[in-house]
C-alpha positions in Angstrom: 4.8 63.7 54.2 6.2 66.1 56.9 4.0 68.3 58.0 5.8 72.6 58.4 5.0 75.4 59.9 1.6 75.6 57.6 0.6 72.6 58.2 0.9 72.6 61.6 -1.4 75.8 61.6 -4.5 74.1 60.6 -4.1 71.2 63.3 -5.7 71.9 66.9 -4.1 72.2 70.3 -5.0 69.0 71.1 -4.3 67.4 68.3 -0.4 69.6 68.4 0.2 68.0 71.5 -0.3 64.2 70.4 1.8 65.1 67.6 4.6 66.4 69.9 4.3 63.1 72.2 4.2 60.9 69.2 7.2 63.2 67.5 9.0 62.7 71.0 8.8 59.1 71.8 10.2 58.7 68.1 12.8 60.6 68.4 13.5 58.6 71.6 13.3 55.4 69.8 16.0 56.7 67.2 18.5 58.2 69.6 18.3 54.7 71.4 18.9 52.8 68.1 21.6 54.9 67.0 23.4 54.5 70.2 23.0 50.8 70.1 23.8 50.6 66.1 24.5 53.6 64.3 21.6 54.5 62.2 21.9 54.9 58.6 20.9 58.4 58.1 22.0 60.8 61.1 20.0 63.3 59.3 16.7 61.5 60.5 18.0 62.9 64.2 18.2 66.0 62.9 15.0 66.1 61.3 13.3 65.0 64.2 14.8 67.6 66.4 13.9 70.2 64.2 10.0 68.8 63.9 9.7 68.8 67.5 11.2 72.6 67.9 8.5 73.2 65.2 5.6 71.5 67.5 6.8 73.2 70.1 7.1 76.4 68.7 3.7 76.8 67.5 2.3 75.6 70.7 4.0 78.6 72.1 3.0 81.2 69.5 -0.7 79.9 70.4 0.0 80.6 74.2 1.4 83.5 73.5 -1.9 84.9 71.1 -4.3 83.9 74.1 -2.9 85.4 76.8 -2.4 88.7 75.2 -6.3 88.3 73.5 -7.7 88.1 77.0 
């Protein structure tokens, strides 16, 4: 299941930031097999992209919150 911008709420900033390494390193892995062999789906590329912009969004919106809190 994919976890959106609700999801990705409730998870930590730790816990963000594994998710963007481990969401990184796959997309990785697919752009490197779909240069190799074209993958099936080109969609999966897509969606990937778009989950990390999500990850990485969110980390931003929570850097954003704390600096202007303090």
């Amino acid at each position: 299941m994919k976890k959106k911008g609700t999801e990705l709420k409730d998870l930590t900033v730790p816990e963000l930031q594994d998710k963007l390494q481990e969401e990184r390193s796959a997309l990785t892995k697919l752009r490197f097999n779909h240069t190799v062999s074209p993958v099936e789906s080109p969609i999966q590329l897509r969606v990937k992209r778009k989950e990390v912009a999500r990850i990485l969004t969110e980390l931003r919106k929570r850097e954003l919150t704390n600096t202007k809190s303090k």
